[in-house]
Backbone bond lengths (Angstrom), bond angles and torsions (degrees), N, CA, C in turn:
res aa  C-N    CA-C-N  psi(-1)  N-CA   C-N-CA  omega(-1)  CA-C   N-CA-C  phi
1 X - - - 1.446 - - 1.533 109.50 -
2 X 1.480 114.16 115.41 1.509 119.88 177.76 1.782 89.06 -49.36
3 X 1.733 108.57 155.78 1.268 146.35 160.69 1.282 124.31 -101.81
4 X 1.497 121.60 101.90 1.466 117.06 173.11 1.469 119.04 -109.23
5 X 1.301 90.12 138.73 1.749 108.49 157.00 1.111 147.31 -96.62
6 X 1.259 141.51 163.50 1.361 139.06 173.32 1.093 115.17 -59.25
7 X 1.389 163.39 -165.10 1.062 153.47 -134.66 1.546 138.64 124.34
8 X 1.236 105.35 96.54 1.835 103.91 -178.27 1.042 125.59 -103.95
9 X 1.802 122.83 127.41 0.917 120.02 -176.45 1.755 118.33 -100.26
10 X 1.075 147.90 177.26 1.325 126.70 -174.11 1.565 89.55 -158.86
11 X 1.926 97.02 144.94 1.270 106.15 172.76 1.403 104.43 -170.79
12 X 1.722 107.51 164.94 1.794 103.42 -163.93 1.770 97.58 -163.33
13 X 1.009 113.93 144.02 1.390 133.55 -176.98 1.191 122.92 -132.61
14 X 1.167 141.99 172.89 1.391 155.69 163.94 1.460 128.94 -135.51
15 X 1.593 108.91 136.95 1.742 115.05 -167.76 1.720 93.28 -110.90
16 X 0.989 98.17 162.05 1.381 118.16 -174.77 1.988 126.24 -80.54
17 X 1.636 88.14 -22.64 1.597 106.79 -170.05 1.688 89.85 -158.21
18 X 1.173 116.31 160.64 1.436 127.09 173.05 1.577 96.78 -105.33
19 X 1.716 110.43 109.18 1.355 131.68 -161.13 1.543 99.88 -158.63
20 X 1.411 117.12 121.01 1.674 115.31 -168.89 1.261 113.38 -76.87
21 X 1.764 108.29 -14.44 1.792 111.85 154.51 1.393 119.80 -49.63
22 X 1.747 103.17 -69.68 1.193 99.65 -162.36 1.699 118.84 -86.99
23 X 1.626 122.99 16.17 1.076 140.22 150.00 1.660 124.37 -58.90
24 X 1.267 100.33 -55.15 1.417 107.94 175.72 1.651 111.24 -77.08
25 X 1.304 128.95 -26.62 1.193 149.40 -169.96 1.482 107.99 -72.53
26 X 1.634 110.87 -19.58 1.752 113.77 -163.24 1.249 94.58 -121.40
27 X 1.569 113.98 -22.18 2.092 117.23 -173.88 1.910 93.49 -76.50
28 X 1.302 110.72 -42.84 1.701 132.06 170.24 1.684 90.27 -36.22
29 X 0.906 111.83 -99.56 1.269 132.80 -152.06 1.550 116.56 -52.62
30 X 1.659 98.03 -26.78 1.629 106.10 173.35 1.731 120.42 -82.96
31 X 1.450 110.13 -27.25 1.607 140.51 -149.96 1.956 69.60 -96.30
32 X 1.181 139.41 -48.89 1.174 119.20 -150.71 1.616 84.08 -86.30
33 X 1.071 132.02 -78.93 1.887 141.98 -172.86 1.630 89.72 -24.01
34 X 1.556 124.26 -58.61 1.692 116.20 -173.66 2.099 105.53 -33.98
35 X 1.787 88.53 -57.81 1.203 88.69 -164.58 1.845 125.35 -82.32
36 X 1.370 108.43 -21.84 1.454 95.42 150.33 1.153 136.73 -74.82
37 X 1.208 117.33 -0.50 1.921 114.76 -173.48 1.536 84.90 -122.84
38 X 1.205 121.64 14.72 1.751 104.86 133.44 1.614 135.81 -129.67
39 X 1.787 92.24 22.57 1.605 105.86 -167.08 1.399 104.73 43.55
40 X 1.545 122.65 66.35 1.345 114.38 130.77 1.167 151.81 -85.72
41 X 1.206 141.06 98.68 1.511 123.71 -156.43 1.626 120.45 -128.52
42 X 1.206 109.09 10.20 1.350 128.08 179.93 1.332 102.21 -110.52
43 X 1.365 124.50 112.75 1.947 125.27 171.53 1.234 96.15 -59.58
44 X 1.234 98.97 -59.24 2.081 99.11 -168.70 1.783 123.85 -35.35
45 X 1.429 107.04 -15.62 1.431 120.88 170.47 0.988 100.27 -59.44
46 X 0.983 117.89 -87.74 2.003 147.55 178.11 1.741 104.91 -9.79
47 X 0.944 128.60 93.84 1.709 134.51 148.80 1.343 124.05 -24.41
48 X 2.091 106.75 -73.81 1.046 85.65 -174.69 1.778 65.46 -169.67
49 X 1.159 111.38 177.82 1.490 128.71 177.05 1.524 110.32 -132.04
50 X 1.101 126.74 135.72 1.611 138.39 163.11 1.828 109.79 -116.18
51 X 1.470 77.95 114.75 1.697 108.49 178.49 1.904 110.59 -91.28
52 X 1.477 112.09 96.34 1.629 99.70 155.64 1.519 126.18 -109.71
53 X 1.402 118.04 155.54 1.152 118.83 156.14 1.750 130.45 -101.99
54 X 1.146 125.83 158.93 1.163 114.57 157.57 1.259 122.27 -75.17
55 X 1.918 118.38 147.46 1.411 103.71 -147.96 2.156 104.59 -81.87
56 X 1.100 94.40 49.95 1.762 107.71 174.68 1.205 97.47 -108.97
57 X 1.165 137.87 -44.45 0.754 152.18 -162.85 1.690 135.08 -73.61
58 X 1.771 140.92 68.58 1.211 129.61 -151.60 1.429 119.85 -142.79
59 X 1.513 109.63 16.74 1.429 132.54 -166.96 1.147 96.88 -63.85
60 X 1.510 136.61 -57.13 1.458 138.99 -147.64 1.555 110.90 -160.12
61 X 1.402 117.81 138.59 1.625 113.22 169.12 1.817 101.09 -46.73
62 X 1.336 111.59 158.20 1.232 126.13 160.11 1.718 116.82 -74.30
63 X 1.547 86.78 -55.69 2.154 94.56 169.79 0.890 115.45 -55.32
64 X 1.398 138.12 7.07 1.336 117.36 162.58 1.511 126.86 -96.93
65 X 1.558 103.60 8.70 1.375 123.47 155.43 2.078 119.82 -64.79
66 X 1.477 103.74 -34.35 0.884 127.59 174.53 1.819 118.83 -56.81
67 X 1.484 98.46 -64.28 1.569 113.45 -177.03 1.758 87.24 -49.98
68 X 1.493 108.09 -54.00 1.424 95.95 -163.48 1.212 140.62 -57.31
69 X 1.122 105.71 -23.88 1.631 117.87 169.09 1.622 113.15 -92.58
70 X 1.548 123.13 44.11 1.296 111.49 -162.14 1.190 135.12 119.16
71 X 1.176 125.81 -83.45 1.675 149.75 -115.80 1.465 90.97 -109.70
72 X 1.653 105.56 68.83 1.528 119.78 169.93 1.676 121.03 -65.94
73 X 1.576 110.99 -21.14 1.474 113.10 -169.68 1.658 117.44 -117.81
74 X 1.818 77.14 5.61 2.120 64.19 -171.38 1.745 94.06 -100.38
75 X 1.672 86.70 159.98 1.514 104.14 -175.19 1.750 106.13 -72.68
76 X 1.508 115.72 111.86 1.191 106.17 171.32 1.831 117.99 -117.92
77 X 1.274 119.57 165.12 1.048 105.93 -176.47 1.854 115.41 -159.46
78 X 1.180 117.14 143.63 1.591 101.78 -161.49 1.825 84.31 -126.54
79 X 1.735 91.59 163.69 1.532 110.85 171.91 1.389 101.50 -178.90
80 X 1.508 100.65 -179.56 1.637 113.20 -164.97 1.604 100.71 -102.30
81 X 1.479 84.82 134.21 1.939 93.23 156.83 1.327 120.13 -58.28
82 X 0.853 112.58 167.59 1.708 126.80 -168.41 1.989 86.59 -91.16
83 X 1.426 86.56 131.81 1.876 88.40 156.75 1.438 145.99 -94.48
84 X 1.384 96.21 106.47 1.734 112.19 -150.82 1.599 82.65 -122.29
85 X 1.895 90.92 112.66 1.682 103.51 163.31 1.120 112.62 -35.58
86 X 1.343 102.64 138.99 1.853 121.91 154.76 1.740 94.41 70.94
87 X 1.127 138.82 36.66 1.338 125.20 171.28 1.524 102.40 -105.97
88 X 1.715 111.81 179.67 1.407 91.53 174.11 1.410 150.39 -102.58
89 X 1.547 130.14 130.44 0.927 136.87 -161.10 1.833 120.24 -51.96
90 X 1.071 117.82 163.58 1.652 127.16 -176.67 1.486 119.78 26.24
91 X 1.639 107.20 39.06 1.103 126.64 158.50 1.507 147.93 -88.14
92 X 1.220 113.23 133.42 1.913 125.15 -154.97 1.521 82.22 -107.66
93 X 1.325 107.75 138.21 1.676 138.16 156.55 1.050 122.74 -113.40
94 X 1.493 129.22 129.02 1.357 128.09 178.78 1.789 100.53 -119.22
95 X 1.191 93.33 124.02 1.997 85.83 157.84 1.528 110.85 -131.43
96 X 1.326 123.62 110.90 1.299 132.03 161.96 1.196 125.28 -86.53
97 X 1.313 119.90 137.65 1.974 149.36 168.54 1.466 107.76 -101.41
98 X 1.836 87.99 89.32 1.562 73.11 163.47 1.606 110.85 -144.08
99 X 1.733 125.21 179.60 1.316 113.42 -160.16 1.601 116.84 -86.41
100 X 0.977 137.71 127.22 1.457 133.40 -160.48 1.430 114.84 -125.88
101 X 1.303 103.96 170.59 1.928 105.04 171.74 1.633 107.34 -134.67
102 X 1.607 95.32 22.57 1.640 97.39 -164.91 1.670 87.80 -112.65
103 X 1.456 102.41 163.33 1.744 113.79 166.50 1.064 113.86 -71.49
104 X 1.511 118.79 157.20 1.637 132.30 160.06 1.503 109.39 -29.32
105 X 1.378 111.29 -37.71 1.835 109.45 -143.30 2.128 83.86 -118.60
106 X 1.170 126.16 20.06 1.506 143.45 143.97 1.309 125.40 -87.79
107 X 1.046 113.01 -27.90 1.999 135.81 170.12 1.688 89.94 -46.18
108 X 0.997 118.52 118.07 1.442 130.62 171.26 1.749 98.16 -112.48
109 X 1.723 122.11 106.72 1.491 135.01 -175.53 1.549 92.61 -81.17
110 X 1.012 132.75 173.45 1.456 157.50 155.14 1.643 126.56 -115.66
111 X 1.051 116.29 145.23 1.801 103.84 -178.14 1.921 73.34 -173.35
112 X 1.618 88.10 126.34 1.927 113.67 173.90 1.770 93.82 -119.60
113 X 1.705 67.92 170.78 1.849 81.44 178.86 1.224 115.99 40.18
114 X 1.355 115.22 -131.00 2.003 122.25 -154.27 1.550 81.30 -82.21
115 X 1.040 134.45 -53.50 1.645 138.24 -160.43 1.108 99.70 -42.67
116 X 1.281 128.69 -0.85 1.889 123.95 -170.93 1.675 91.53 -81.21
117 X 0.630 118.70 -32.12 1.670 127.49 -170.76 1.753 109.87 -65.48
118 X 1.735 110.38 -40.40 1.274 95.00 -177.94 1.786 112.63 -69.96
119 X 1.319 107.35 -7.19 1.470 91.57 179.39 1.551 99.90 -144.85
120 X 1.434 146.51 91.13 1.526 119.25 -166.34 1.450 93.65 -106.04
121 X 1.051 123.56 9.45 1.619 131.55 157.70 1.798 100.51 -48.16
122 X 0.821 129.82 -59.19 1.296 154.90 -159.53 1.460 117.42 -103.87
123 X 1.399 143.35 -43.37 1.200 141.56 177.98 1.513 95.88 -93.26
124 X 1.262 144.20 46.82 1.783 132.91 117.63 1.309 94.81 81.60
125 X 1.627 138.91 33.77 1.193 140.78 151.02 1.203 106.80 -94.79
């Protein structure tokens, strides 16, 4: 019998303008890359998701990128980063909990656009 764990995945993007199109349009596009570059395909895995923005950022929830692709039952929830000079601007955070059979160091993170910068350890530059 496979063994699962809890499990976080992490990922972050950037929009160009604070626009509730292109907000949901970049949480879309990131929420899907999270979940193919870790073969997720079962919601029922999924715990719960934490949605942030940078505080520029207030056009539109991020989770509602979520509903859209699906993911009618998982607990999601959005809020603002803390404002810490010089960090980066019109930026979306995702952190997902979900149940796995893979290791810590199998967790494949994501980071698009400018967000490649908060970690390029990790976003494949």
């Amino acid at each position: 019998m496979e063994r699962y764990l809890l499990r976080g995945v992490r990922g972050a993007t950037t929009v160009t303008k604070d626009d509730a199109g292109l907000v949901v349009a970049a949480t879309k596009e990131l929420l899907l890359a999270m979940l193919e570059q870790n073969q997720i395909t079962d919601f029922d895995l999924i715990a719960s998701i934490f949605f942030t923005t940078s505080p520029d950022l207030s056009s539109a929830f991020p989770a509602e990128a979520a509903r859209a692709v699906g993911m009618k039952h998982v607990a999601l929830i959005c809020s603002r980063e803390i404002p810490v000079e010089g960090s980066l601007e019109k930026a979306i955070r995702i952190l997902m909990h979900y149940n796995s059979s893979k290791k810590q160091s199998e967790i494949k993170h994501v980071y698009l656009n400018d967000a490649k910068k908060l970690r390029p350890d990790l976003s494949g530059d």
